[in-house]
N, C-alpha and C positions, 0 to 999 in steps of 0.2 A: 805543780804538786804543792798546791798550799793550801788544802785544805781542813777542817780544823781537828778531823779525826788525825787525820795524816800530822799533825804538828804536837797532838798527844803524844802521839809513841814514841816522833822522836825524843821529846823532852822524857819521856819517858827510858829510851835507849842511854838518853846520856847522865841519866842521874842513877841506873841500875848498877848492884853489884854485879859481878860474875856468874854468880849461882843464880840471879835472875831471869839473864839474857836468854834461855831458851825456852822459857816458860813466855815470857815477853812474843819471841817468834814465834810459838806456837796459836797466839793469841792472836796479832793481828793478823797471819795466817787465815783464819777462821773468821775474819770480820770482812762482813761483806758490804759493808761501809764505806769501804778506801778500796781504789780501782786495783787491778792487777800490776799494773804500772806501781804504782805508789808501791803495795806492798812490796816488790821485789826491790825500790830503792831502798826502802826498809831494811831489808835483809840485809841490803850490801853498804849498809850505814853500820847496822850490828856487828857485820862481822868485821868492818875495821876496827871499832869500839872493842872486841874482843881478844884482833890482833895487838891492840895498844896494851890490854892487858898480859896479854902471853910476852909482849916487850920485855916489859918490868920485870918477869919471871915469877910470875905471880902461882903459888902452889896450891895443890887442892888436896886436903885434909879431908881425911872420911871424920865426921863429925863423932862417930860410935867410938870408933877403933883407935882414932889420934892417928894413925897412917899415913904416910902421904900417898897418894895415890896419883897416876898418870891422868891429864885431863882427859874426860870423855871426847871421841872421837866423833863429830856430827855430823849433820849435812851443812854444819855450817862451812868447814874445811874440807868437804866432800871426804867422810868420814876416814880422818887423816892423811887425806890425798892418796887413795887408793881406788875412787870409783873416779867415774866420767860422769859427771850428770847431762841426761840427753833432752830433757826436757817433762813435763808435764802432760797427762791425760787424767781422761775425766772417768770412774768408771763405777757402775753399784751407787750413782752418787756421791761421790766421794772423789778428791782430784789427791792423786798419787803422783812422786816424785817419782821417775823413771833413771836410771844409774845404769851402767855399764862397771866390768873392770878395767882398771887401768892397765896395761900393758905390762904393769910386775905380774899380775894375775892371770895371764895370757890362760894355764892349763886348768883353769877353772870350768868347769861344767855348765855352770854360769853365762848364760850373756847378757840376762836383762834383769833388774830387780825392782821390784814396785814398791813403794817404801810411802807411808801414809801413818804419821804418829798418832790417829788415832785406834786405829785398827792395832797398830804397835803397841799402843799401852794398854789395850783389851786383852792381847793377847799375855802378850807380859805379865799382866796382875794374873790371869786364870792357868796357867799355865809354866809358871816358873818353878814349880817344886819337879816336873818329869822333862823339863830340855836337857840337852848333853851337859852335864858341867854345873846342871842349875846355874846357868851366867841371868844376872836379875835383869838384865835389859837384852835378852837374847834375842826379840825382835827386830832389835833397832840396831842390827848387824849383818851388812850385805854377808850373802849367803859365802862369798869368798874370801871373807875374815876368819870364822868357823874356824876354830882345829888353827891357828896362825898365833902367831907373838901378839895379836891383835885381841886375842880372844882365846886364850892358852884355857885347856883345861876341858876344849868344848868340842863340837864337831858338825860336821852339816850334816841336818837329818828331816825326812818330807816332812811338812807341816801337817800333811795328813795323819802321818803314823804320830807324831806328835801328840795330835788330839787324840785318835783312839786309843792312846797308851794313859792319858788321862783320865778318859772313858774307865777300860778297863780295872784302873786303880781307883777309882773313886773319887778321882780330884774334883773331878765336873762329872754332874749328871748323863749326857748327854748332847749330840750337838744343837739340839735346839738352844741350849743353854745359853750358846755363845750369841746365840739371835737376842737373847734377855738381856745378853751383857752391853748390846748395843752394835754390833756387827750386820751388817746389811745380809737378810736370810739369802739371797739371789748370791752373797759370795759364799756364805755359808754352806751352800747346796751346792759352789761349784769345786769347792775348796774339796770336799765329799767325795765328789765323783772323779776327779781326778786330783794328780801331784801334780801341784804348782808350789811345790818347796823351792826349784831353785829360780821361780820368778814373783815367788812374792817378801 
């Protein structure tokens, strides 16, 4: 693993702040420059870089509010060590992270949950004024967080009804819309025809 992409990020991993690091793995993520292999050393380069930080005790300030706030919960800690990650598929063109819950979650409805940040932050942006709780990153929360100390204030609910309740209120035209917004039409039209709230 020494190639010269590959030796960017790291040097890049280790000169970031904190509020960089996820934006950073979402990036080489997506480069299809560095092999599968590389990227996942990557990741497990990151997430001790980030463990180092959580050492220190290092606090996250909502920058608006002056708040402190809990740090976000990612796939970097397999979103505060609550899912199982099962591994990776490829699907609509697009390779989604596959999750399980963890064994506290046993009564969850849940078994499998496809989880893809981009798809997550389409949704997110179009979409955050009618989810339960309005929670601003309500995508990028396996379905068995929902309604938990994890995500207080929210609840699980289809992603179908989700969209037509947007529909309805005028948030988005439409579901072609989401096809505009950059969402794969083939998941668009599957997302439609049936719920796949508690596996996507």
């Amino acid at each position: 693993m020494s190639g010269d992409r590959f030796n960017y990020y790291l040097k890049l991993i280790m000169n970031s702040t904190l509020e960089d690091l996820p934006l950073l793995s979402e990036q080489f993520e997506n480069d299809i420059s560095i092999s599968a292999a590389e990227a996942q050393e990557l990741e497990r380069v990151l997430e001790k870089h980030m463990n180092l930080y959580n050492r220190f005790g290092i606090k996250v300030i909502n920058a608006s509010t002056g708040v402190e706030e809990i740090p976000p919960k990612t796939e970097l800690d397999n979103f505060g060590n609550t899912s199982e990650f099962i591994g990776n598929e490829n699907a609509f063109g697009l390779d989604w992270m596959v999750y399980s819950p963890n064994p506290g979650f046993a009564n969850t409805p849940a078994r499998k949950w496809y989880y893809n940040k981009r798809v997550a932050s389409i949704l997110n942006e179009v979409l955050t004024d009618v989810v339960p709780g309005r929670l601003r990153n309500y995508f990028d929360y396996p379905p068995w967080l929902l309604g938990t100390s994890y995500a207080p204030g929210t609840l699980y609910m289809p992603i179908n009804e989700i969209i037509n309740l947007a529909i309805s209120r005028r948030i988005i035209p439409d579901w072609d819309y989401l096809v505009a917004k950059g969402l794969p039409k083939q998941l668009v039209d599957l997302i439609r025809a049936e719920n796949l709230g508690s596996t996507m």
